[in-house]
N, C-alpha and C positions, 0 to 999 in steps of 0.2 A: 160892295163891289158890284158893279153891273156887269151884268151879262149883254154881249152883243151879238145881233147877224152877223156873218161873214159880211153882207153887205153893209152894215153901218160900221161894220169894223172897220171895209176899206173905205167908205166915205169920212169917218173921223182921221187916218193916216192921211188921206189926200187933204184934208180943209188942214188939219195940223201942219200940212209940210207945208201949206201956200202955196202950193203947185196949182194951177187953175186947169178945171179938167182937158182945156183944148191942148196946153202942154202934156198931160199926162197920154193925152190921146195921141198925140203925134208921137211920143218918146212908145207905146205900146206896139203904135206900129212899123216903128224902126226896129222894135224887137222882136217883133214875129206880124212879119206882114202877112202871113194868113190867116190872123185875130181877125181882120179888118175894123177893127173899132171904130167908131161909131159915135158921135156924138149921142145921139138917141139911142145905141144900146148900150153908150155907156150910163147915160141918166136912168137910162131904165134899171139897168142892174144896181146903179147903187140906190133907187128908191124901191127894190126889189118887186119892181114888177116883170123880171125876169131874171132866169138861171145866170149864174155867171157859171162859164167852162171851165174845166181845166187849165187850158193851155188861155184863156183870159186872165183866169189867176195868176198863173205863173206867169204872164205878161206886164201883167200890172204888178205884181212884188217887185219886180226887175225892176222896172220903169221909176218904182218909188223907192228903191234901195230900201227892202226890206228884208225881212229873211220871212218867209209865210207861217213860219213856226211862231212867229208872235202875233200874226190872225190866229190862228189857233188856239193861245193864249188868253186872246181878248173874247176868243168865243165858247171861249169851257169854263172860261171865267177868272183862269189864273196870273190876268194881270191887264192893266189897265193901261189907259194911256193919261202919260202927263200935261 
């Protein structure tokens, strides 16, 4: 089992869903337009050259129909993705 970042957890959910990050980013800021995402802070965060926030996480779980509890999962090690 591999163990992941939070941030490659969410860049393997976003490459799995086929979502392309400029969809992801528009849908993050329909969901909380004071994320302001960011093309460049989104590459940044997922090649983890920077923090991803709170309230990005939980913007991006939304945006991906996810539950965050399965980042979580993916990042303690207790389940992978298919």
């Amino acid at each position: 089992m591999t163990i992941l970042s939070v941030n490659e957890a969410l860049k393997s959910v976003i490459a799995d869903s086929g979502r392309t990050q400029t969809w992801v980013i528009t849908r993050v800021n329909s969901i909380n337009p004071n994320v302001n995402m960011t093309k460049n802070k989104l590459c940044s965060a997922l090649n983890g050259k920077r923090k991803i926030t709170g309230d990005e996480f939980i913007a991006l779980c939304k945006a991906l129909e996810i539950n965050p509890d399965s980042i979580a999962e993916m990042v303690i090690g207790t389940k992978e993705r298919k």
